[in-house]
Structures are given as structure tokens and as C-alpha cells.
N, C-alpha and C positions, 0 to 999 in steps of 0.2 A: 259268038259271044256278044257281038252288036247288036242282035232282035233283042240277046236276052235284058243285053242293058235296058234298050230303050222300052221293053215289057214292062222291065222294073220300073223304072221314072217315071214310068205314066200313070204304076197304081199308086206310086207314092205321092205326087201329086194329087192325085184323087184322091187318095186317104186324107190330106193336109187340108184341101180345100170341106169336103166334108166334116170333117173333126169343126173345121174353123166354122162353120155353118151351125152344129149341133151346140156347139159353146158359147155362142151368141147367141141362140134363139134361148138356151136354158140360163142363162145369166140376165136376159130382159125378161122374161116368164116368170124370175122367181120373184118379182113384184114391182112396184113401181119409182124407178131410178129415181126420178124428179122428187119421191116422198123420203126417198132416204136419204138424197143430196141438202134439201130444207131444212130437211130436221122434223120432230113429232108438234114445237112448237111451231111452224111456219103458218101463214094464213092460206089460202084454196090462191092468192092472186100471187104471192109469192112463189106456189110449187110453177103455177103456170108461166111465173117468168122464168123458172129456170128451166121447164121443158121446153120451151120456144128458143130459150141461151144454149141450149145442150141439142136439141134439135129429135128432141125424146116425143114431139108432136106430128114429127112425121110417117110414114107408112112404114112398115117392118122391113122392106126389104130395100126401102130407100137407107136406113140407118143402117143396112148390112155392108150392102156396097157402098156408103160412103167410108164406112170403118174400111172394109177390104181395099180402096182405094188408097188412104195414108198409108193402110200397112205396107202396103207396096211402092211407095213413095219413102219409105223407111221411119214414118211416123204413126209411132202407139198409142199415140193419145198424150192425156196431161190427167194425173193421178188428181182428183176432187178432196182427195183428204191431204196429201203432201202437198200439193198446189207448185208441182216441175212434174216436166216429162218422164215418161212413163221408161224412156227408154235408158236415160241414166240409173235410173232407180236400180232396174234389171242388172243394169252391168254392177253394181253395188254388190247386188245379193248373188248372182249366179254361179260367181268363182265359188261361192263357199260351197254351195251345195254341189257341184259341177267335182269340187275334188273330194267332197263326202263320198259322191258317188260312185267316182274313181277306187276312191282306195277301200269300200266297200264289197264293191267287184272283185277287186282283186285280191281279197282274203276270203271272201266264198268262193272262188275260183283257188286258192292254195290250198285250203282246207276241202273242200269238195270233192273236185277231179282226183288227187291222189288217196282220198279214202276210195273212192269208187272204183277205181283202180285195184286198190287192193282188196276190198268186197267181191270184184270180180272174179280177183286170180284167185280168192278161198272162200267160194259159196259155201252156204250156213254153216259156215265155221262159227266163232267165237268173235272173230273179228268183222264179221259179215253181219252178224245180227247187233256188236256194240255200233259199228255205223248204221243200220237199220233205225237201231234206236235212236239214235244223236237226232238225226234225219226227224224222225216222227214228232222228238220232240223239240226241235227248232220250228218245223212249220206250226206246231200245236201254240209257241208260246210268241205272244204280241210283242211285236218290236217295242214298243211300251215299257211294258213288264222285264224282259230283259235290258233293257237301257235304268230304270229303275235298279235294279238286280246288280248290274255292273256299276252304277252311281254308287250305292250301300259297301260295294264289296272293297272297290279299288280305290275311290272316293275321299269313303268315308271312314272306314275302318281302319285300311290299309294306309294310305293316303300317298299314292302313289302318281295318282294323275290327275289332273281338273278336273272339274264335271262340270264347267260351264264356259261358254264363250269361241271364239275360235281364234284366238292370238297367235298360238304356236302349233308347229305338228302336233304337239303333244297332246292337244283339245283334239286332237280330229281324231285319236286310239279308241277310245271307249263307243262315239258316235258310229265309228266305223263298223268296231266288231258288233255293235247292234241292229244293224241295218244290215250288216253283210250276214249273220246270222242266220236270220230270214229268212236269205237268198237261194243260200247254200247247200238245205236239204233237196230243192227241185233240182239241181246240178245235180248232185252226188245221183241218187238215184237214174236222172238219165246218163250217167255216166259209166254206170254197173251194168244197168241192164246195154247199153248202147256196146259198152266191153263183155260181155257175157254173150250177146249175137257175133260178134268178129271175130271172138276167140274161137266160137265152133263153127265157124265157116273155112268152105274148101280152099280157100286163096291161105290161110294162116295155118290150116294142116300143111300145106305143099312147104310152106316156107320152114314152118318146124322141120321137114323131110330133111330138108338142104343142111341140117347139121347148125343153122345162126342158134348164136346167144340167145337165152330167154327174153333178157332184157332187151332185147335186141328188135326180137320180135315184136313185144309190149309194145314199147314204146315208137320203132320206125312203124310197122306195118298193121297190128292193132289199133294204138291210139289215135293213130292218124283218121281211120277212118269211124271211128266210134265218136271221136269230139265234134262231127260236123253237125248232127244238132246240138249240140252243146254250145257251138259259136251262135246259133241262132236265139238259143234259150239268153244266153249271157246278154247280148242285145236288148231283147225284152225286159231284161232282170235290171239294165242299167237303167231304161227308160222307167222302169218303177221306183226303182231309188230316188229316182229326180220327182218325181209325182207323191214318191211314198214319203219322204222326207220329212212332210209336215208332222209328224209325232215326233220323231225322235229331235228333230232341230227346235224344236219346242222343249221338250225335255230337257237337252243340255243348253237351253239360251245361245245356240247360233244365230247370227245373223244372214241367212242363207234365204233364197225362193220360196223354203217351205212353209219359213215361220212368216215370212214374208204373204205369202198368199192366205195362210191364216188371219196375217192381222187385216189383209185386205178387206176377208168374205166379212168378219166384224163390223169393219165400216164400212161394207157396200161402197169399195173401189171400185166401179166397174171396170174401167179403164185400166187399172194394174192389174186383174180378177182376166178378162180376156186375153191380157197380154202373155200371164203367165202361163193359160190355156193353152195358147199358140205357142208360145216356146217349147213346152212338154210334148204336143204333139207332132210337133217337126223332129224334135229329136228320137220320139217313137220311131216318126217315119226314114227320117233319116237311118237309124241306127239299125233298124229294120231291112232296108236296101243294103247297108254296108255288109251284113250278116250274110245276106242273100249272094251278092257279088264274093265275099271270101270262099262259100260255101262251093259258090258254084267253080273256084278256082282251085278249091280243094277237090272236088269231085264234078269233073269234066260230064258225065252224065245227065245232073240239075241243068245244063245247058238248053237241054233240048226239051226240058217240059214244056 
């Protein structure tokens, strides 16, 4: 278990520093910092005092490692349009979308796993093909469009819950189920077929033999080992809620990351624009290793790749 940890930490690391390379060089490429800091009115002698004050005149990989430097020192920079640090800002926004994220998970993972579950115990039934359906048409329709769809229904008509802000639980029901929405047809499905291979495997005949409950069997010795990509998929899936964020927390006027890193790309934050970058793909990375470590505690096996 100890090569395998240290296997993992070392891609992950290497994923983090990479990501954090590829987000820098595309965030200075997409044009010239010092022209969007000045302004379109600034004169040629003005951009040039603030790429000299910003330090946007030296070599590329001088301004990579000097950034890589504070990050490491626990300093993100100083936001050019808020004018404070980059790293307060973050802790502002991050709860909000951080428990989007959360409770988004966690209704595609209630809704999901237990249809696929029972898609599996009643191939092309009736009930096999209505979660088929759900499935095709969750991934088909934009988290957009159903956040919309759920604004109109429960919003507006109904007027059952907010549709804007994040005050109470009660703002984060609608954001949720729209983002988890999303989620939740890539679950279900690897959830059916992952149950549909265990169910006719020789280890769950024997146990049927022995006379156990169905449920029994399902749920101990089935699902157990049918969910282990599904903790990996779930990982992935949180780490896009945190990245995918930006429409729906737009939509219902959160003040979260998402909308956050929207208002940034607007005004050419960089500084908040990289930060966010970095947060998103540590938590990939991070979420990623955690998935990999449960997995491999769940099935003693993955150890030894």
C-alpha cells in the first residue's frame, strides 16, 4: 500500500504542477495583460509603466516562477480590479460553490446509483429503459436550460423556492438539482452496467448457492464491488461541478467561484483568473488520489498495478 501511495502523489503532483504551467502560459497568450490593466484609453508610456509595475516585461518563464514562488509562500497575487488579495477574495466565494458542489453530488449519487441498481436487477424491463431514458435525457439537456426550466416551474409559477442568491439552504435546492442533474446520467449508467457484470459473475452465483437474501447479496456483495468505479467517476464529477459552476451560479445570482471567475475573465483578473485555475485543478488532483486510495482499499487488487 505504501509504493502505491507514494505512485499516487507523485502523479498528482505532476498533474498540479503541469495544469499550473498550462493555465499560466494560456491566461498570458490570451493577450496583452499590461493592455487590459490600462485600459483601451491608456497612452503606449502608461501600458509600459504598468508592465514594468507588474513585471509583465520580463521573460516567460521568469513571470512563471516568480508566480510559482508566492504560490508557495501562500500568496496568490493582489486582484487588479478589486485591488486585495487574491486570497481573501477565494475564501469569500469558495464555501458557496464548494457546498453547491457538495450537495449536488449528493443528489446525483441518490438519484443515480439506486436507479442503476434497479435497471440492473430488471434488464429492458419498463423500468430499465424509463431510467435509460432519464439518463439520455439529462446528459442531452444543458445545465442552463434546466436551471432555467426549474426557475419557471418552482420559482415562478409555483413559488415555492428562490431563484436567486445563496442566504439560506433553501437557495442551494434548485442550483443543486441542476447541476446534479447533469451528473447523474454518467453514474446511473456506470452503475447498471458495473451491476449487470457482478451480478453474473462466479463469486455472486456461489453466494446466491449459500441460501443469503437477495437484498443481501445486492447490496453486501454486489454493490460493493460494482461502485468502485463509480467512487472514481463521483470524484471527477465533483471536480466539474467546481469548474462547471460558472452557468448555473450565474443563472441563480450565487456568489460562489463560478460566477466569480466569470466576472474575473470579463475584466481580465489575471491574478484571480490563475488563482481560480489552481484551486480547481488541485482539487481535480486531490479528489482524484482520494478516489484512487478508497478504490484501492476497496479492492486490495488496484494495489498492485
Amino acid at each position: 500500500m505504501g509504493g502505491f501511495l507514494i505512485r499516487r502523489l507523485a502523479v498528482t503532483i505532476l498533474v498540479i504542477v503541469v495544469t499550473a504551467m498550462i493555465s499560466f502560459s494560456l491566461v498570458h497568450l490570451s493577450g496583452d495583460p499590461a493592455v487590459a490593466i490600462a485600459g483601451e484609453k491608456a497612452s503606449a508610456a502608461e501600458i509600459d509603466q504598468i508592465r514594468r509595475l507588474y513585471g509583465f516585461d520580463r521573460p516567460f518563464h521568469e513571470q512563471f516562477l516568480a508566480w510559482a514562488g508566492k504560490v508557495l509562500d501562500g500568496d496568490l497575487g493582489r486582484s487588479t480590479y478589486l485591488k486585495e488579495n487574491v486570497g481573501p477574495v477565494l475564501a469569500r466565494h469558495l464555501p458557496v460553490t464548494a457546498l453547491l458542489g457538495l450537495l449536488s453530488l449528493l443528489f446525483a449519487l441518490l438519484v443515480a446509483v439506486p436507479l442503476g441498481v434497479v435497471a440492473a436487477l430488471r434488464p429492458n424491463t419498463l423500468i430499465d429503459r424509463a431510467a435509460l431514458v432519464l439518463a439520455v435525457a439529462g446528459q442531452a439537456m444543458p445545465s442552463f436550460l434546466s436551471a432555467l426550466a426549474l426557475i419557471y416551474g418552482f420559482g415562478v409559477a409555483l413559488r415555492w423556492l428562490p431563484v436567486s442568491g445563496s442566504a439560506s439552504w433553501a437557495h442551494y435546492i434548485l442550483p443543486s438539482v441542476a447541476l446534479g442533474y447533469y451528473a447523474a446520467p454518467a453514474i446511473m449508467r456506470l452503475t447498471r452496467s458495473g451491476m449487470l457484470d457482478v451480478l453474473q459473475s462466479d463469486h455472486v452465483r456461489t453466494v446466491r448457492a449459500y441460501g443469503l437474501p437477495a437484498w443481501r447479496v445486492v447490496l453486501r456483495h454486489a454493490l460493493r464491488h460494482a461502485v468502485i468505479p463509480v467512487v472514481s467517476l463521483a470524484a471527477v464529477q465533483f471536480g466539474y461541478m467546481l469548474g462547471g459552476s460558472v452557468v448555473v451560479e450565474s443563472v441563480f445570482s450565487m456568489n460562489g467561484i463560478g460566477n466569480l471567475a466569470w466576472l474575473s475573465i470579463r475584466r481580465y483578473d489575471i491574478e484571480v483568473i490563475q488563482a481560480i485555475l489552481l484551486v480547481i485543478a488541485c482539487t481535480y488532483a486531490v479528489l482524484t488520489l482520494a478516489a484512487d486510495l478508497l478504490n484501492a482499499a476497496l479492492d486490495p487488487r488496484i494495489r498492485s498495478r
